[in-house]
N, C-alpha and C positions, 0 to 999 in steps of 0.2 A: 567445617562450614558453619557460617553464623545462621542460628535460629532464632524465626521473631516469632512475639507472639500471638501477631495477627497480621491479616495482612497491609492493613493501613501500615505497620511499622514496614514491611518486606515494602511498600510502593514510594515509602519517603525514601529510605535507604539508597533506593535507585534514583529517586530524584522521576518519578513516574506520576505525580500529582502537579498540574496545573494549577489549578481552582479546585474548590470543593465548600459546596454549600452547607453550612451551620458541621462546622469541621467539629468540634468536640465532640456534640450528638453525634454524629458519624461515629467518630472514635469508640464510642461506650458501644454503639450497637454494631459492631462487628467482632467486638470483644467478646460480648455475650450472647449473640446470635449467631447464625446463618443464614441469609438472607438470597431473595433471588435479585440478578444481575442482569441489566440489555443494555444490548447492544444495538446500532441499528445499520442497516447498509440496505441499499436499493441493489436489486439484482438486473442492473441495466445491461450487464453484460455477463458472460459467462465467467470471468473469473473477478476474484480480487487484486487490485495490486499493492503499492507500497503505501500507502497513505491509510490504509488497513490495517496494518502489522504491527504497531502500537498499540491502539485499543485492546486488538486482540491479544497482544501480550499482557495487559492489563486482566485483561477475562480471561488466561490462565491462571493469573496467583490468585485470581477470586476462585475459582474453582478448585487448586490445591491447598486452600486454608480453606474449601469444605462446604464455599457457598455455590449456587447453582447461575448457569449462565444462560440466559435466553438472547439468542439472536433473533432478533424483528429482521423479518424481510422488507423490501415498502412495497409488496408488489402491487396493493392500489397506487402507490405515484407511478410505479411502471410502466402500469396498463393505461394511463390516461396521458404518458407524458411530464416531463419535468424541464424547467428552464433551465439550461445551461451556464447560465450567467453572463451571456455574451449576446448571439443574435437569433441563436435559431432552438427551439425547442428539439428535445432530447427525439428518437426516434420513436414511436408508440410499439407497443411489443402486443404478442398474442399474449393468450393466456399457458399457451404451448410452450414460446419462449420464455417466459417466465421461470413455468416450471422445471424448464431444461436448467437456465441458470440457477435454480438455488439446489438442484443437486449438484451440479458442477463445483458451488461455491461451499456447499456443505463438504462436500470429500474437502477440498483446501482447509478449512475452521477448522476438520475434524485435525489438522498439524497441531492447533493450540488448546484444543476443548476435545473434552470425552464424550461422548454418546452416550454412552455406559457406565452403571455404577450407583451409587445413591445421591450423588449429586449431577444426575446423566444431564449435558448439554441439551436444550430444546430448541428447536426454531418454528417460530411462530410467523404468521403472512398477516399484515396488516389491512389486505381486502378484508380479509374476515369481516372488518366491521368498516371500513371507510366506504366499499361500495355499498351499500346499503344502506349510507348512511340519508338522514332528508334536511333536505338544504336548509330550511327555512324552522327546522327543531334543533337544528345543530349551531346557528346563529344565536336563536333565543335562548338554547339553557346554557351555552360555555359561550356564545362571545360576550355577553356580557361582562366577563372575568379581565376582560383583555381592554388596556387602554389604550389607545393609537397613539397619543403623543408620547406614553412612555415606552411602546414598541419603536418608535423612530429614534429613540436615543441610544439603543443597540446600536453595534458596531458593526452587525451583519449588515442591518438595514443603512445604516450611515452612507457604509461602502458603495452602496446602488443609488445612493438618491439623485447625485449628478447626471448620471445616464439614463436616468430612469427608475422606479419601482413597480414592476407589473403586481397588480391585485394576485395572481396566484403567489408572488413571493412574499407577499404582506400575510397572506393565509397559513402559510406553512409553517409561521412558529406555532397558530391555532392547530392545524393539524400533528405536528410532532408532540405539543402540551398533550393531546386527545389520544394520541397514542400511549404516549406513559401513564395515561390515567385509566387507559383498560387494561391493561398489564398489573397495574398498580390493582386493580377490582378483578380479575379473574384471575391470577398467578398471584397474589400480595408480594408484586414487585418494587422494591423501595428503594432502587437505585439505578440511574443512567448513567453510561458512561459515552464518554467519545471524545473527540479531537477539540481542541482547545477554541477553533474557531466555529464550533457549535453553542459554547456557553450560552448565548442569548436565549436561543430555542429552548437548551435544557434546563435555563432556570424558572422559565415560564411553565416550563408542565410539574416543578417543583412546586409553584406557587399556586398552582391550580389545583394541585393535589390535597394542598393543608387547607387551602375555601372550602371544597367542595368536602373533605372526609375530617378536616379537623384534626389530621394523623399526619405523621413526619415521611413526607420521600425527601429524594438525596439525589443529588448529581455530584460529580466528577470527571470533571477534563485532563487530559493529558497532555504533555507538553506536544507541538508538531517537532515532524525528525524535521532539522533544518540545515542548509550547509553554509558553510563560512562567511558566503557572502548575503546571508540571511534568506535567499528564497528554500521554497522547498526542494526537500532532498527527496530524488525517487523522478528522475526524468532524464533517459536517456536518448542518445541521435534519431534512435528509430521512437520514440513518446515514453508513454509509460514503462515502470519496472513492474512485471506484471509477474503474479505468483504461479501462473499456468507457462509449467515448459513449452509447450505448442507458439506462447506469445513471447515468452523471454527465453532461449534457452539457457539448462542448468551453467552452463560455463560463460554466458554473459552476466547472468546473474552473480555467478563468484566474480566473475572482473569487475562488475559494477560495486563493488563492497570492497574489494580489493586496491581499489585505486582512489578511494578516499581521502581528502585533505587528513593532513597529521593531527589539524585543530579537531576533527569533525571524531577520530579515533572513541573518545572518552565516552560522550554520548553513545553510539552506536555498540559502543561493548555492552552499556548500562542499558540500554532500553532493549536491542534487540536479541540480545543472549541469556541466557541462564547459569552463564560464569559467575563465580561469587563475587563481592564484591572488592574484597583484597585480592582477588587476580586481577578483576578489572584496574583497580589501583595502579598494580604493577604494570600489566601491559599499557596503560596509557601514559604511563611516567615516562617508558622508553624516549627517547631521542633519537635526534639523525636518522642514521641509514637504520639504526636496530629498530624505529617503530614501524618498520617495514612489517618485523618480524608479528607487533601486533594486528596489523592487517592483515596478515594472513592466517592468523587465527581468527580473528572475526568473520572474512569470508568463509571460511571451513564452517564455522560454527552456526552464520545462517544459512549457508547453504544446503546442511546438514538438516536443519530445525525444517527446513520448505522443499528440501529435494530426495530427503534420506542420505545418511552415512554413505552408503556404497556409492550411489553418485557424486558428494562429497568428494572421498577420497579421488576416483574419475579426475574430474574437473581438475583439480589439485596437484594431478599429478602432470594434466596437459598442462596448466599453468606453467609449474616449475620445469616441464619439457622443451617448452617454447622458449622459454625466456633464458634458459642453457642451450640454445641450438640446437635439442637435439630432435631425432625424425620421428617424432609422436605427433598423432595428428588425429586418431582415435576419436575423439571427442571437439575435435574443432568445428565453429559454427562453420554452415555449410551454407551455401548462395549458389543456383541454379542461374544459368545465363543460357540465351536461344544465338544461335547462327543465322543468319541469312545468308551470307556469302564467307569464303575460306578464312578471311581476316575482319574485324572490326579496330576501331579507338579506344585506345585504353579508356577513355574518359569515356566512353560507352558504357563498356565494360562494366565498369566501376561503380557507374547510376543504376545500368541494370540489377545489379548485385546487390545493392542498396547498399554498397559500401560508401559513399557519397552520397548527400542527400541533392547535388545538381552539378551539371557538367561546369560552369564554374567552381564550384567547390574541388572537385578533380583536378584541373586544370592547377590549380593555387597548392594544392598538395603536392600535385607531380614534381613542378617548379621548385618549390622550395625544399626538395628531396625528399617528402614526405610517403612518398609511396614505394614499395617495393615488391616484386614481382618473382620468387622463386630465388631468396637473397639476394636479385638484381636491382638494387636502387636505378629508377625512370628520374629523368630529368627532362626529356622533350615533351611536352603536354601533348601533344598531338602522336603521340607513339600507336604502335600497333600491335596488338597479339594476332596469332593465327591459330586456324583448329591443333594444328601439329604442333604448339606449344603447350598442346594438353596432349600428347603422347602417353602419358602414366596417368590419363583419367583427370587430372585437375591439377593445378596452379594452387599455390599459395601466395593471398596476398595479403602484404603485411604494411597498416595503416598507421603511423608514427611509430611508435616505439609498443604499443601496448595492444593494439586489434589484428588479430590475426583471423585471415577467411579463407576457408577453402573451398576453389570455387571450380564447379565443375558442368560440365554442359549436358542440357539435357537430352 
């Protein structure tokens, strides 16, 4: 296995560097230091999901070349609210749910980062100091820093300006800049990391950092995971790919990685495993039907990294059960469906299961042989199951070639 000798070389290698501000400085001082790292995520909900899993891959090789990792929580953006980018503001949370979600999302971090150790992972709440903070001291001593017509030439702010820019979005690169720079003053944090479409934000609390202390911070973006057709990757029928079993379970989770475009293989070995990088070589070189064989080790391997080995294997082996006919069903997602009366429509059925997201959608499955029913391909859209075709507890129903549901009544 190739040894680098920092991790700046381990994050080029992967191709794990977007951007990175005054890149050479960078270089020297990771070479000869150890430095502290953040990261930042709002705990709007209790777990994290795919759009997460890169950074944090990033904030492991900083913490196994020795440097320490701090996750910011935003829980002041949480508690007041945040704009969603569309129409309606984020839901307002207690301070109860707050704290529910950064333990929830603490156990998930704890898959990429140590708690433990001499470089132990921290998480810091950014109320600490944003509620407290006063309005009219927080304008005068850091907005001064900040130039409006050179913030509207950002890409963040670009994107919004047709629909709108509400004053809280215009704020939030001031408030993300003011968060790197108390981290930077109470932790001597010298480095941001995140997702490639934050650059704006993080180079702003860079620049606020060398006015105000005359000392070098650092950002670093990552590339987004992206699929073929360039949107983001990480969005399945039911929304997000979400890193809590409760939201994704472990075996949609393997089929969602498993069923990967051929083009998309190379990345997703590179960013989301800890394969070296001459096997990544090898598994993405495969062709035809054998780069089959690399997705299936890419699935094992994150599913592995977010679910544990033993469930891992699990999954893995329903997979290869299913897709050989055989009568494993152990771990198959499950969908609870209600009766009213002896029989309903399958296109009922179907919606209520959330196996279809609308009885048109059913309908147009049924039809074009899309659905099947206890290896019974339905071709009448208007078909009917009865309770007595649950005789053995539950139906399996099997949605094109690759979803399989076992669906059982409550």
């Amino acid at each position: 296995m190739q040894e680098y000798e920092n991790v700046y070389q381990e994050l080029k290698s992967r191709d794990l560097i977007k951007q990175i501000a005054f890149e050479e400085d960078f270089k020297k001082l990771v070479s000869n230091e150890k430095i502290s790292v953040y990261l930042g995520i709002d705990p709007t909900a209790d777990s994290i999901h795919i759009g997460h899993f890169v950074p944090l891959m990033l904030m492991s090789y900083f913490q196994k070349h020795g440097h320490r990792p701090i996750i910011l929580m935003g829980g002041g953006t949480a508690l007041i609210g945040d704009p969603s980018g569309k129409t309606d503001m984020r839901k307002m949370l207690t301070v109860e749910d707050i704290q529910n979600n950064v333990e929830k999302i603490k156990a998930q971090i704890s898959k990429f980062v140590s708690f433990e150790g001499d470089n132990a992972a921290i998480i810091v709440n950014n109320a600490d100091w944003i509620l407290s903070l006063n309005y009219m001291d927080f304008i005068r001593t850091y907005g001064i820093h900040f130039n409006v017509n050179h913030m509207l030439q950002a890409e963040c702010f670009k994107q919004r300006m047709e629909r709108g820019l509400t004053f809280f979005e215009l704020n939030y690169m001031l408030m993300q800049s003011y968060d790197y720079l108390k981290l930077y003053e109470n932790y001597n944090c010298k480095l941001e990391i995140g997702g490639d479409d934050q650059w704006s934000n993080m180079i702003a609390g860079v620049e606020l950092i060398r006015k105000l202390h005359k000392e070098d911070g650092f950002c670093l973006t990552c590339p987004l995971l992206l699929k073929a057709d360039g949107k983001k990757m990480g969005k399945t029928e039911k929304g997000a790919l979400w890193l809590d079993p409760e939201k994704t379970t472990p075996y949609e989770f393997y089929q969602y990685w498993r069923n990967i475009g051929d083009t998309e293989v190379n990345q997703v070995l590179r960013m989301l495993t800890y394969l070296p990088m001459d096997k990544v070589t090898e598994l993405s070189s495969l062709e035809g039907e054998q780069i089959n064989e690399a997705k299936k080790v890419l699935a094992f391997e994150i599913t592995k990294l977010i679910h544990g080995e033993d469930e891992a294997i699990k999954v893995q082996e329903t997979a290869e059960s299913l897709f050989g006919n055989k009568d494993n069903i152990e771990n198959m997602p499950q969908a609870q469906i209600e009766f009213a009366d002896e029989e309903m429509l399958v296109i009922d059925m179907l919606v209520n299961a959330k196996i279809t997201a609308s009885k048109s959608e059913a309908k147009t499955l049924i039809s074009q042989g899309g659905i099947s029913i206890d290896d019974e391909k339905l071709t009448e859209p208007f078909s009917k199951i009865s309770k007595n075709d649950f005789s053995k507890g539950y139906v399996i129903v099997k949605k094109g070639k690759k979803v399989f549901v076992k669906v059982i009544i409550k």
